[in-house]
TIBA-135736 format. One line per 8 residues: their letters; for each residue x, z, y of N, C-alpha, C. Coordinates in nm, 2 decimals. Each point is the difference from the previous one (the first is absolute). Layout:
BEGIN
A) X,Z,Y,X,Z,Y,X,Z,Y; ... $
END
This chain:
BEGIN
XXXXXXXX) 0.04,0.88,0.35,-0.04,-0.08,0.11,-0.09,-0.12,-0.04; -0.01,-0.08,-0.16,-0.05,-0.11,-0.03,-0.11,0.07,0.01; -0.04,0.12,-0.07,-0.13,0.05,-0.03,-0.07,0.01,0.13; 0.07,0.03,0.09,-0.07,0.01,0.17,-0.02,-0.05,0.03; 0.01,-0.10,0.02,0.00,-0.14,0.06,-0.12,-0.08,-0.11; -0.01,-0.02,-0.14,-0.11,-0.01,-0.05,-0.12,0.11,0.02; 0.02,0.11,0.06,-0.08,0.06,0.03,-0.07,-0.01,0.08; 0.06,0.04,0.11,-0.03,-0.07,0.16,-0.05,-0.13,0.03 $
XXXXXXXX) -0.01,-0.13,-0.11,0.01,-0.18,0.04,-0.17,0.04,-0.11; 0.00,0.08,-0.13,-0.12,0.06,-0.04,-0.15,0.08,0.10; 0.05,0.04,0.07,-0.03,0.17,0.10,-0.09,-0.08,0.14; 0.07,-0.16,0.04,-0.02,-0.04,0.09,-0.09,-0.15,-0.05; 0.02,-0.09,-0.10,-0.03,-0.12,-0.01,-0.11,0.05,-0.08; -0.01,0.08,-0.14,-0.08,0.03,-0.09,0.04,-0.17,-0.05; 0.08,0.01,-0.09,-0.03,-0.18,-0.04,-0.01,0.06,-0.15; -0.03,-0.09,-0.12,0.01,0.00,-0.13,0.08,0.03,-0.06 $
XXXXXXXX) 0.14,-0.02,0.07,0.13,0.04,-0.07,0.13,0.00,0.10; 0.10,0.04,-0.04,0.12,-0.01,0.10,0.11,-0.04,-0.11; 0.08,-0.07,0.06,0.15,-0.01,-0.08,0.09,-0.03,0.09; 0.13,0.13,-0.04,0.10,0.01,0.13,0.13,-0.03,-0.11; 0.10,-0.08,0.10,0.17,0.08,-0.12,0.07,0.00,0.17; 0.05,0.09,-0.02,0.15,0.02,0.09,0.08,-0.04,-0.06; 0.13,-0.05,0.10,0.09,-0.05,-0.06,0.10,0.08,0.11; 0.10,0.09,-0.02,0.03,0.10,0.11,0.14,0.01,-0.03 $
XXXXXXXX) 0.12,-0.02,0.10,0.15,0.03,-0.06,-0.06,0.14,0.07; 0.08,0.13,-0.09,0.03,0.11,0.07,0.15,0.03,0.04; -0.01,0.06,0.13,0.15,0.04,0.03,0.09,0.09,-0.09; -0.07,0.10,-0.05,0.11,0.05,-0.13,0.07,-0.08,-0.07; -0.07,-0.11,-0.06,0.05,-0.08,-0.08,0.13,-0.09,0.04; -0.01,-0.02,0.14,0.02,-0.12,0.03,0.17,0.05,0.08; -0.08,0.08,0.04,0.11,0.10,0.13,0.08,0.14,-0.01; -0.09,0.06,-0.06,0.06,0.10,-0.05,-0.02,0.03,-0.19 $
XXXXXXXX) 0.05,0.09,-0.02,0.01,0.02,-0.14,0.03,-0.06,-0.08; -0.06,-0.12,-0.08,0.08,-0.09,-0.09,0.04,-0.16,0.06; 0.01,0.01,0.10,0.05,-0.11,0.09,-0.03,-0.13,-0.06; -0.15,-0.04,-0.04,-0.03,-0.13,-0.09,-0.08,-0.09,0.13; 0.09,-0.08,0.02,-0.08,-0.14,0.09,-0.12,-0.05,-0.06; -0.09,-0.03,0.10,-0.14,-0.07,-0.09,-0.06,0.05,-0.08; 0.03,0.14,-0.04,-0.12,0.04,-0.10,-0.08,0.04,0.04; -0.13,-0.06,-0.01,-0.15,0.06,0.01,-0.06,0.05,-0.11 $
XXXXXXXX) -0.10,0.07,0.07,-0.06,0.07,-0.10,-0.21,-0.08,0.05; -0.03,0.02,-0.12,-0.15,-0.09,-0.03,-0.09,0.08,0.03; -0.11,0.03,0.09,-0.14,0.09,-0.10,-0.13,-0.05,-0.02; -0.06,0.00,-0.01,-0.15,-0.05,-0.05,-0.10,0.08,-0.01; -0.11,-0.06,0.07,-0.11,0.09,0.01,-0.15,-0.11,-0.02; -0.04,0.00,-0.16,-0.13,-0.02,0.05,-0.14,0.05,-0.07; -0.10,-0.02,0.11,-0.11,0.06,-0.03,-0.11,-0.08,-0.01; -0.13,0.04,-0.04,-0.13,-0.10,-0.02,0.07,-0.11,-0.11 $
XXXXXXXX) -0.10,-0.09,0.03,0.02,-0.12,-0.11,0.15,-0.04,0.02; 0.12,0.05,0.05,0.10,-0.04,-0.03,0.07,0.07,-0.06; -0.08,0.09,-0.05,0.09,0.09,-0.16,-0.08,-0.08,-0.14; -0.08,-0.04,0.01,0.05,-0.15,-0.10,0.09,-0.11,-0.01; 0.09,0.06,-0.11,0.09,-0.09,-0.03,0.01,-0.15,0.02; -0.11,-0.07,-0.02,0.00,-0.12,0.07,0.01,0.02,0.17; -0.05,0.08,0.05,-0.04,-0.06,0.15,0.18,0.04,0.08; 0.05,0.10,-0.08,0.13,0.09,0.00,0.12,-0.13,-0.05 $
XXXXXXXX) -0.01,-0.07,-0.11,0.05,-0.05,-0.05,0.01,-0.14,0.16; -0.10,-0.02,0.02,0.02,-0.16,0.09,0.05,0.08,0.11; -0.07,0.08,0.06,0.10,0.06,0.10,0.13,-0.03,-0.01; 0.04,0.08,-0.07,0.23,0.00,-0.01,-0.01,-0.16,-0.01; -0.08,-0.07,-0.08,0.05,-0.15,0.01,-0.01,-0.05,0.13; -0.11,-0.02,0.09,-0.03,-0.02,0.10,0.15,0.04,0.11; 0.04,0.11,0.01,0.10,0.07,0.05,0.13,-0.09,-0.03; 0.04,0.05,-0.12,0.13,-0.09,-0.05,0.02,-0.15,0.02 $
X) -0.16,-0.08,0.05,0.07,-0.12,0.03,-0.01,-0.09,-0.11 $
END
């Protein structure tokens, strides 16, 4: 889904670069199967100048606050 969505925000804007993270509880986790409250799971997607490690790196900083 990250990759879609960087696809699609690519497909439509044409910008320089994209940088996505989901932050997603899934119901398996949570509800069924291993019954763990609050675990999420992370993904990351990026492309153009934000697969340089600097531009990638201030991103997550930027995010975390």
């Amino acid at each position: 889904m990250t990759a879609q969505i960087a696809r699609a925000i690519e497909e439509a804007l044409q910008p320089r670069g994209v940088a996505i993270l989901i932050d997603a509880k899934h119901q398996c986790m949570t509800m069924r199967g291993v019954h763990k409250p609050d675990v999420s799971t992370i993904t990351t997607r990026f492309t153009g100048v934000f697969r340089e490690e600097r531009f990638e790196r201030r991103f997550l900083e930027l995010i975390r606050g």
